[in-house]
C-alpha positions as CSV (number, residue, x, y, z in Angstrom):
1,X,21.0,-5.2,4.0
2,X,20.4,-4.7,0.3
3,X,19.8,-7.7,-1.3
4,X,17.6,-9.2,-4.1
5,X,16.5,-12.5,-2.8
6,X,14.7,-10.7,0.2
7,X,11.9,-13.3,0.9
8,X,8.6,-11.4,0.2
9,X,6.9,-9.6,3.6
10,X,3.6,-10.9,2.8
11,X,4.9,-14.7,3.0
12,X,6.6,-13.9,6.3
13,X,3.6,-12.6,7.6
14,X,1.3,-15.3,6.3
15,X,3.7,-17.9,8.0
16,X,3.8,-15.8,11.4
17,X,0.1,-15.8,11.6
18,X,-0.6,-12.5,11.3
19,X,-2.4,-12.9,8.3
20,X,-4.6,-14.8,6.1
21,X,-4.4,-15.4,2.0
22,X,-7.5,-12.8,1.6
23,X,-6.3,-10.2,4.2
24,X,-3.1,-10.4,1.8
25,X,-4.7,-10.3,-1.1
26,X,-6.5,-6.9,0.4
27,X,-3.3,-5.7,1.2
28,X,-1.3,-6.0,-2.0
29,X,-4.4,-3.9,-3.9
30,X,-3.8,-1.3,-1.8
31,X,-0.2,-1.4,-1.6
32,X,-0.5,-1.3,-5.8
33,X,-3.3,1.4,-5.8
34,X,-1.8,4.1,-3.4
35,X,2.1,3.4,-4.4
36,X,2.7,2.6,-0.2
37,X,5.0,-0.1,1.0
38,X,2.7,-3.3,1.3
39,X,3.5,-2.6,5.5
40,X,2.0,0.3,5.2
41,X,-0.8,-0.4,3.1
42,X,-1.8,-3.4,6.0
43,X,-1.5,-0.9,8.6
44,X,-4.0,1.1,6.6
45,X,-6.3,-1.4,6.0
46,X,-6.1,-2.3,9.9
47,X,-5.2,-6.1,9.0
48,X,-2.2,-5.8,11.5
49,X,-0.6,-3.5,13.5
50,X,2.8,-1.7,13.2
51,X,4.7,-3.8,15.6
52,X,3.4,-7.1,13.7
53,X,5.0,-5.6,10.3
54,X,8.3,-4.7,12.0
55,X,8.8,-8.2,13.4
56,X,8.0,-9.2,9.6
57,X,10.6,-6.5,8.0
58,X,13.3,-7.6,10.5
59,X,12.9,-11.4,9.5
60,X,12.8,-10.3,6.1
61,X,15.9,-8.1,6.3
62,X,17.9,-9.9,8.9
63,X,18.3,-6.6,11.1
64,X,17.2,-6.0,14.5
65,X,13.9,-4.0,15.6
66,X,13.9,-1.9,17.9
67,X,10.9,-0.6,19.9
68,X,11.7,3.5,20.5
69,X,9.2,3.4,23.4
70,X,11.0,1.3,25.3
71,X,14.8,1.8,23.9
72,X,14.4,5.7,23.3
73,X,17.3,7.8,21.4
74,X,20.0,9.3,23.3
75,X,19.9,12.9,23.4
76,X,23.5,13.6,24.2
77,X,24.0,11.5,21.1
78,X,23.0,14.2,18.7
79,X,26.5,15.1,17.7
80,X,26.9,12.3,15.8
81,X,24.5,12.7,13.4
82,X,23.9,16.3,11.9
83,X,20.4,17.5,11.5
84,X,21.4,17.1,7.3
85,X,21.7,13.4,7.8
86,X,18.8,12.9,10.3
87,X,16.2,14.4,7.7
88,X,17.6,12.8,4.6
89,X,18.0,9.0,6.3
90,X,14.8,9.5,8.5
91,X,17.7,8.2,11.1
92,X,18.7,8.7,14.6
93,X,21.3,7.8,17.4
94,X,20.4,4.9,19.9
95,X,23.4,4.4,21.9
96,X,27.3,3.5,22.2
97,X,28.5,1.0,23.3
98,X,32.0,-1.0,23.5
99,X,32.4,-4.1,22.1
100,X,35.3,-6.7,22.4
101,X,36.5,-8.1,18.8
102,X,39.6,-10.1,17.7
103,X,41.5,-6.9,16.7
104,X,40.7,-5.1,20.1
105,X,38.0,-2.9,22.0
106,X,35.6,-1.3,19.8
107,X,33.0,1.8,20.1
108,X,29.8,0.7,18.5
109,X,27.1,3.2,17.5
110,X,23.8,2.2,17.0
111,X,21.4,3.9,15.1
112,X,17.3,3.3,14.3
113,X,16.3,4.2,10.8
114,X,13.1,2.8,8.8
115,X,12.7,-0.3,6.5
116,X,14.7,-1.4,4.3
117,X,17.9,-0.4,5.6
118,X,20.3,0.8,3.2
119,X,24.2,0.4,2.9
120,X,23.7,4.3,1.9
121,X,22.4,5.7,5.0
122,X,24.7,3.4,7.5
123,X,27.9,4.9,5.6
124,X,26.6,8.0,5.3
125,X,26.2,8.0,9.5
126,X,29.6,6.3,9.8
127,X,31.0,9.5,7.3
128,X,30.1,12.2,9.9
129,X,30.4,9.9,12.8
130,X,33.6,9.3,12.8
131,X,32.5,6.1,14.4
132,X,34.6,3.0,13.2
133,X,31.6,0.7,13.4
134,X,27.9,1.8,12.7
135,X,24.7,-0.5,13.5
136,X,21.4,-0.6,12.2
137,X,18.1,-1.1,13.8
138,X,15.0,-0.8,12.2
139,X,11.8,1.1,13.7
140,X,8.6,1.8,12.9
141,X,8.0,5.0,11.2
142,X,5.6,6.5,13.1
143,X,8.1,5.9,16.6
144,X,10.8,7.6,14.1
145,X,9.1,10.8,13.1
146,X,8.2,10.8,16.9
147,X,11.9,10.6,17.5
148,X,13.0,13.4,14.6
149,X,10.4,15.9,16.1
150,X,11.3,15.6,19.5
151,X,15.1,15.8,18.8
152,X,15.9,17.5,16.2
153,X,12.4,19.3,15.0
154,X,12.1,17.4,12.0
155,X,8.4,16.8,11.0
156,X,7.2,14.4,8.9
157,X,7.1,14.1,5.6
158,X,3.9,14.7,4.1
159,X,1.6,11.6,2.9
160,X,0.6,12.0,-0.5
161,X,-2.6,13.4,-1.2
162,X,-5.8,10.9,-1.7
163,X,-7.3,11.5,-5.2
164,X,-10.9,12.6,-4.7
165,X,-13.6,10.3,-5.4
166,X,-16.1,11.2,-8.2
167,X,-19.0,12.7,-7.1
168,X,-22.4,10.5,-6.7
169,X,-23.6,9.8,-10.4
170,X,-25.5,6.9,-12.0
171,X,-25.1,3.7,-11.6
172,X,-22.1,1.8,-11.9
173,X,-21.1,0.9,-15.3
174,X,-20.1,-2.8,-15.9
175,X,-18.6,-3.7,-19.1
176,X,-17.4,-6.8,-21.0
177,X,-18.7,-9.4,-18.1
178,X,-20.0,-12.7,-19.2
179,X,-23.1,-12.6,-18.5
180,X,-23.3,-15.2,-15.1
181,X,-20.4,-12.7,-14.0
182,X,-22.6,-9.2,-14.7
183,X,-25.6,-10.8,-12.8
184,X,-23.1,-12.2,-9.9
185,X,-21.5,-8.4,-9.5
186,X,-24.7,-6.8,-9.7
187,X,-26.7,-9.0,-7.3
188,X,-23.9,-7.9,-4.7
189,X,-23.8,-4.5,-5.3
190,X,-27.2,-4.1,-5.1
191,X,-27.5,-5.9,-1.6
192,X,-25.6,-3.0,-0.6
193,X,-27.2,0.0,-2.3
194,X,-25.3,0.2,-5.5
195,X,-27.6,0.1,-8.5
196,X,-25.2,-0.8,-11.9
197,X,-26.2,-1.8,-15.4
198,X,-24.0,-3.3,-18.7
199,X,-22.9,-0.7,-20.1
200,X,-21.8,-0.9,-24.2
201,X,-18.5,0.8,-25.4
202,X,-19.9,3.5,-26.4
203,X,-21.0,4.6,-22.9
204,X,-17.6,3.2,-21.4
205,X,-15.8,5.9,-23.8
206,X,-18.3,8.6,-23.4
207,X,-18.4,8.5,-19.4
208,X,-18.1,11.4,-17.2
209,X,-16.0,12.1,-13.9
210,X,-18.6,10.8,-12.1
211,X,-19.1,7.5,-14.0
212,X,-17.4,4.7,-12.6
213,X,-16.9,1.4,-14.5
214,X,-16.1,-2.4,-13.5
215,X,-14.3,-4.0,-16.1
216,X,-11.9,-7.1,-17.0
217,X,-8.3,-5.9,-17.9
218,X,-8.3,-7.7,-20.8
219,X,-11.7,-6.2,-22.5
220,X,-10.6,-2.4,-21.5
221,X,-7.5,-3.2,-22.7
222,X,-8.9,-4.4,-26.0
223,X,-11.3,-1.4,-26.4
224,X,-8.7,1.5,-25.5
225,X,-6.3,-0.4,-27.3
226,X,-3.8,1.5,-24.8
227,X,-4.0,5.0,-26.5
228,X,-7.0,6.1,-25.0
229,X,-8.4,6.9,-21.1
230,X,-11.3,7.4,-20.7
231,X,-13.0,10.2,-18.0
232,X,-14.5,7.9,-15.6
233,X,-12.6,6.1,-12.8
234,X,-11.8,2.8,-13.8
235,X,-12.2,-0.4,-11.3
236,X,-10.6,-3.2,-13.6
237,X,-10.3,-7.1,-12.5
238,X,-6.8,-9.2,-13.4
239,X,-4.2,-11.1,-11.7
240,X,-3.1,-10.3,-8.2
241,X,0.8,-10.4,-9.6
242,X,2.9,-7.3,-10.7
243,X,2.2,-7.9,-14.1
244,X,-1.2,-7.4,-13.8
245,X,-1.0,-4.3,-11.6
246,X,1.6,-2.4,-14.2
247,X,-1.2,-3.3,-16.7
248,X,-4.1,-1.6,-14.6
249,X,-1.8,1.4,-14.1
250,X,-1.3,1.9,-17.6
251,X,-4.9,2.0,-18.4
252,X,-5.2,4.7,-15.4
253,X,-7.3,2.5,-13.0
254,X,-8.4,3.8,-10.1
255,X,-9.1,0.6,-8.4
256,X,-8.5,-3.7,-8.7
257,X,-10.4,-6.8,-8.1
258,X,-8.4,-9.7,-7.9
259,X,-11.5,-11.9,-7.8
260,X,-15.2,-10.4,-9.0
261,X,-17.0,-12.3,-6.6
262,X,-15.3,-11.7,-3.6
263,X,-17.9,-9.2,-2.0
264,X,-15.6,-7.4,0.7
265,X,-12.8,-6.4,-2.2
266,X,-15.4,-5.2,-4.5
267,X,-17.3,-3.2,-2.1
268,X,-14.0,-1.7,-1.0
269,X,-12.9,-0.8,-4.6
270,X,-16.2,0.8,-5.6
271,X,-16.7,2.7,-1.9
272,X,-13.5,4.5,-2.4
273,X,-15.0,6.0,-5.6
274,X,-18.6,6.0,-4.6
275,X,-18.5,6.5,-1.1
276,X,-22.1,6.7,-1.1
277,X,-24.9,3.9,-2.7
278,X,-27.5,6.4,-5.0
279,X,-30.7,6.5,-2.4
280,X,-34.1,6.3,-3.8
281,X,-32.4,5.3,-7.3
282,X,-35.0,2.6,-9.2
283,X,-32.6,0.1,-10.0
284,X,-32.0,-1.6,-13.6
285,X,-34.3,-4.7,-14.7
286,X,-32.7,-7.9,-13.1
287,X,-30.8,-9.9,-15.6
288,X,-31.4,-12.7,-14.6
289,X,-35.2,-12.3,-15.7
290,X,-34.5,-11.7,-19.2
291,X,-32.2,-14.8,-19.5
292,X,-34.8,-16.8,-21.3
């Protein structure tokens, strides 16, 4: 159930047909940005739906799924696995059942947990059990916490809070584009209400909370020189891989673009910071115009 050559969730899904290479790609910046399990982050995003990642997470872990609405917990099962266990594991009793096996008859209990599965929680449940043989299922967690509520009056645990976004300021900064790029992202915004303008280092080190900034990794990286953050939220573009999301954490950005000129990532990057496009704002000369 723990193992290190899990075949990645996102593959599975891609060859199940549940998603597309963009829809991933989508996924995986959230996933990186909020600190959620990529399932999670794809619920978020509506890209698929809870059931679809649970099929994925139990080809991916080799355990059974089970649905709770149709296979519910057993009530009378309760004293089998202490309140204690059922908040720390998120776990709870499915049924018993006896099984035949070389050695003899056997009393199975199975339990439903979330994804992954670990060897932790299965022996902890075994421990206060006293069951000789313990089964996993997985579930989805919102079927779970339904589960814990209702049975043992466990509630949730909290999601993490959702860092505000910066209230409406000027327009976005964009810094250290080449020029064909900065007249690319700015064209887009700007079909959608966004004014921006290039921005020099000294404004990208002298923003505001308010100020937001669009930015390569690699030229932030080279003017902060990875001592210094700067106040306003940072939207940085680099490779979609785990190297490149460790390297926008550590310059504190608050969003990603694996690709500049894909309009529906950028949009969603710079609305969760700026919600809002400035109205009435005059927008910057075109630079385009000036390119001769």
């Amino acid at each position: 159930m723990e193992t290190g050559s899990r075949r990645p969730l996102g593959e599975i899904l891609l060859e199940q047909g549940v998603l597309n290479r963009a829809q991933l790609r989508v996924g995986l910046v959230h996933h990186h940005e909020a600190h959620v399990p990529l399932g999670r982050a794809l619920v978020r995003e509506g890209l698929c739906s809870e059931a679809d990642v649970l099929r994925g997470l139990s080809e991916q872990l080799g355990v059974d799924a089970v649905d709770l609405e149709r296979s519910p917990p057993d009530a009378t099962l309760l004293g089998h696995i202490p309140a204690r266990i059922a908040r720390q594991y998120r776990v709870v009793p499915l049924r018993r059942e006896k099984v035949l096996l070389d050695q003899g008859e056997r009393e199975v209990l199975h339990i439903a947990l979330p994804a992954p599965v670990s060897l932790e929680a299965v022996d902890a449940v075994r421990a206060v059990s006293g069951m000789p043989r313990v089964e996993a299922h997985i579930a989805a967690d919102a079927a779970l916490n339904g589960a814990l509520a209702r049975l043992y009056g466990i509630e949730a645990p909290a999601e993490p809070p959702t860092p505000a976004a910066p209230a409406p300021g000027g327009p976005l900064l964009l810094y250290g584009w080449p020029p064909v790029t900065a007249v690319l992202i700015t064209r887009l915004l700007r079909r959608h209400g966004f004014q921006a303008r290039i921005a020099s280092p000294l404004d990208v080190l002298h923003t505001g909370p308010e100020d937001v900034v669009l930015a390569p990794l690699q030229s932030m990286e080279g003017l902060l020189a990875g001592e210094v953050h700067i106040e306003g939220a940072l939207i940085v573009h680099g490779s979609s891989d785990d190297e490149g999301f460790e390297r926008a954490r550590l310059l504190g950005a608050r969003g990603f673009l694996a690709s500049p000129r894909d309009e529906e990532l950028l949009l969603r990057a710079v609305r969760r910071l700026r919600p809002h496009p400035l109205a009435g704002s005059p927008g910057p000369p075109d630079p385009a115009s000036h390119s001769h």
